[in-house]
Each structure stands twice: as C-alpha cells, then as structure tokens.
N, C-alpha and C positions, 0 to 999 in steps of 0.2 A: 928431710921429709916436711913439705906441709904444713903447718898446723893445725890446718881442717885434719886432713888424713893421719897425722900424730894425735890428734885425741878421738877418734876412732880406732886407732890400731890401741889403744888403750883402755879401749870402753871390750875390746873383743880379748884381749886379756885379762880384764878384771873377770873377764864371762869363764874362761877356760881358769882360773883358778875358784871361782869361785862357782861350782858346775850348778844345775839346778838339781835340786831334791826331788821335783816331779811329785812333791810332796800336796799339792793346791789340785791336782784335779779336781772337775768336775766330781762327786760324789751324788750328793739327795736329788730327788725328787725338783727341791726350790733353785738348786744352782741350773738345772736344767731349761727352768722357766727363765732363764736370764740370758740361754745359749740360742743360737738359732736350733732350727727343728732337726738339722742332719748332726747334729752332734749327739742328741738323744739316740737317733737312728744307730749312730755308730757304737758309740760307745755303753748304753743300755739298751740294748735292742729288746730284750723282755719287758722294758718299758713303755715302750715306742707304738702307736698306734699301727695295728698288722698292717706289714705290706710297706713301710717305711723305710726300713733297712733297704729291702730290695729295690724299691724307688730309688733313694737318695743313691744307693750304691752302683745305678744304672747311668742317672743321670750327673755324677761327679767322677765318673770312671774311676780308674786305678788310682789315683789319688785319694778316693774316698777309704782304704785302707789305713794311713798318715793320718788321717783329718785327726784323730785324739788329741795329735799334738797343738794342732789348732786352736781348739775348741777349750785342752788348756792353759793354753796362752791368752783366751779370749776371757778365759776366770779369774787367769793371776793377774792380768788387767784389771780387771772390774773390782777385784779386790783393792789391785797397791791405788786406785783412783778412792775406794773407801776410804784412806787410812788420811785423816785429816790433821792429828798430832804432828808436833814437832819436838817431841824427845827423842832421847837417844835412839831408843827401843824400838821407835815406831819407824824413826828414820830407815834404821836398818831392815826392820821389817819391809817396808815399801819397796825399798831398795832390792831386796831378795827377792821378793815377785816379780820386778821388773828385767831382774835377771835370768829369770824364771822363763817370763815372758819372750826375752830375748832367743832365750837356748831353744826353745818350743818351735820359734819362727824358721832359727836355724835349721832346723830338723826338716821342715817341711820345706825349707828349700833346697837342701843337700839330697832327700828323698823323693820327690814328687816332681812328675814329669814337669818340663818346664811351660808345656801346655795346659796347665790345669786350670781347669776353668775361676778357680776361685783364688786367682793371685793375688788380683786387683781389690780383694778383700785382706788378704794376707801382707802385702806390702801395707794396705792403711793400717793394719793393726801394728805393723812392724814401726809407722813412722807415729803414732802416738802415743807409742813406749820410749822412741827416740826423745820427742816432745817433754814428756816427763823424767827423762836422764839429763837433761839438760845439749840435747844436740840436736839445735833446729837444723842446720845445714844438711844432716844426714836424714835427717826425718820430710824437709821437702823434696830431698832427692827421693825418697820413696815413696810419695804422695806421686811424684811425676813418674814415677815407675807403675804404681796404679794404676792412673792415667792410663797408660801405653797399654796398660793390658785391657782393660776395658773403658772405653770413654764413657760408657753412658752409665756408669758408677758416682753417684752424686758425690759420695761421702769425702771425697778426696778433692775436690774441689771445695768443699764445704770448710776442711781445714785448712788449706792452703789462703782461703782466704781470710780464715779468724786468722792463722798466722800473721798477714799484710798486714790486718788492722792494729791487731798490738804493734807492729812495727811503723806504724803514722804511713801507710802506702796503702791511701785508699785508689788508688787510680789500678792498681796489680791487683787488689782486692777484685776490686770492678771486673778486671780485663778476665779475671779466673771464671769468676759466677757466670759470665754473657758465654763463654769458651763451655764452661758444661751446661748450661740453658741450649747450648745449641747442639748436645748430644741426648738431653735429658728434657725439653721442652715441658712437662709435664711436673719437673721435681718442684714441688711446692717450699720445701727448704730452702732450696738456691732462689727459690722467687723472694721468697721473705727476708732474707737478710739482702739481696739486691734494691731492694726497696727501702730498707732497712739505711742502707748509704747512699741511695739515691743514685739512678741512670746517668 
C-alpha cells in the first residue's frame, strides 16, 4: 500500500476505534453566532428567526435534515483551532474534536445526496481538519474536491494557496488565486493575498 494511502487508511482507523462522543454540539445561544444561519435554523428552530427553518430547509433540500452533523463538525473545529497548549491533556483534547470533526464529515457524506448543494463547503471543512491531523496530501485532494463541486467557492482556493506558500511554491500559489479570480472575480480575499505575492 502507498504511503500516502497507509497513513490515511490509519487516520480512518484511529477514527472507527476511537468513535466521536457527539458530545461538542452546537448548544447556547453564542455557539450559534459562530455557525452560519442554517444551522440555527436546523438545529434550534425556536431560536431561529420565524420562517428560517422553512427557508433554509427549501433551499438546501433533503440534505438539510443531515446538516447537525455539519454544523457539529463546523464547532468541534472551531473548538480544537481554540486549543493553543501543548500538554498532554490539551493535545488529546484537540485531537478528540478533530476526530469528532472527522466522524461528523463522515456522516454527511455516507448520508446526504451526493448532489447537495453544500459539499463544496463540507469538503473545505473536511480538508482543514485533514490540515490540522497533519495530512496535507488528503486535505488538498479535498480542497480540489471543493473546487469541483462548486468553483466560485473562494474559500478553497484561498487554502490551497496558504498551503503553496508554507511549501516555498509561490508560482501554484499564484496559478490557484488567478484560477478562482476567474470563477469569483469579485472575492476580495483572493485579491488581497494575490497582491499580497504579487501578479
């Protein structure tokens, strides 16, 4: 096997024995202001400004059922990116949201039609969990998964090229930002760091 694909077929092992708790949901009020709007929608709909739910659940279809998993995935992110220590405790800690993280992704792609509109947001979150396991090769491949599902998705361009630059390839850097500039003409992000390393 691989190498690449041996320390992926081990990162999906460590996941199946070490399953997620589902313990990090979104819960208050403040985690919600951290989530986008259809996550409120779905998952506290007595919260959610009237008429939300049935928005969001019209225009995300049958996938918008799934979206919890999402939307916790998108928390035990934001969490294991909080945890800044390096002791033991914290490590692990990190570590178990990102698996967390992981299992979430899983879910909504084992579940959720394959045409759901919000892949290409579900692969960037999948590939900046990868990022923080330490597997950038799987984590560009789902950045370019992104891509495919939706081009004019900035965000995935936007990594792919911080990825380049820590790797001394600014010329891929470049070749990525001008590549979503020309699906995203408007993304003020992709301007600024393209300027940022210069045309």
């Amino acid at each position: 096997m691989p190498k690449r694909y041996s320390a992926y077929f081990s990162l999906i092992c460590l996941l199946l024995v070490h399953p997620a708790s589902f313990a990090d949901f979104p819960q208050t009020k403040l985690h919600f202001t951290m989530l986008p709007p259809y996550c409120l929608a779905q998952m506290r709909p007595h919260w959610a400004p009237p008429g939300d739910p049935n928005k969001w659940s019209k225009k995300l279809g049958s996938g918008f059922a799934h979206l919890h998993h999402y939307c916790a995935a998108l928390h035990s992110l934001r969490l294991a990116q909080e945890i800044a220590g390096i002791n033991k405790k914290q490590k692990e800690t990190r570590l178990s949201k990102l698996r967390e993280v992981m299992t979430n992704i899983q879910y909504m792609e084992d579940k959720a039609e394959p045409s759901f509109v919000l892949f290409s947001h579900i692969y960037t979150t999948k590939a900046e969990a990868l990022f923080e396991l330490g597997h950038p090769n799987d984590a560009v491949d789902s950045l370019n998964m992104a891509i495919e599902r939706n081009k004019r998705f900035p965000k995935p361009y936007r990594l792919l090229a911080d990825y380049y630059i820590k790797q001394g390839k600014q010329n891929e850097a470049r070749d990525i930002l001008q590549e979503g500039l020309k699906h995203s003409p408007d993304s003020k992000i992709l301007m600024k760091k393209l300027q940022k390393i210069g045309k």
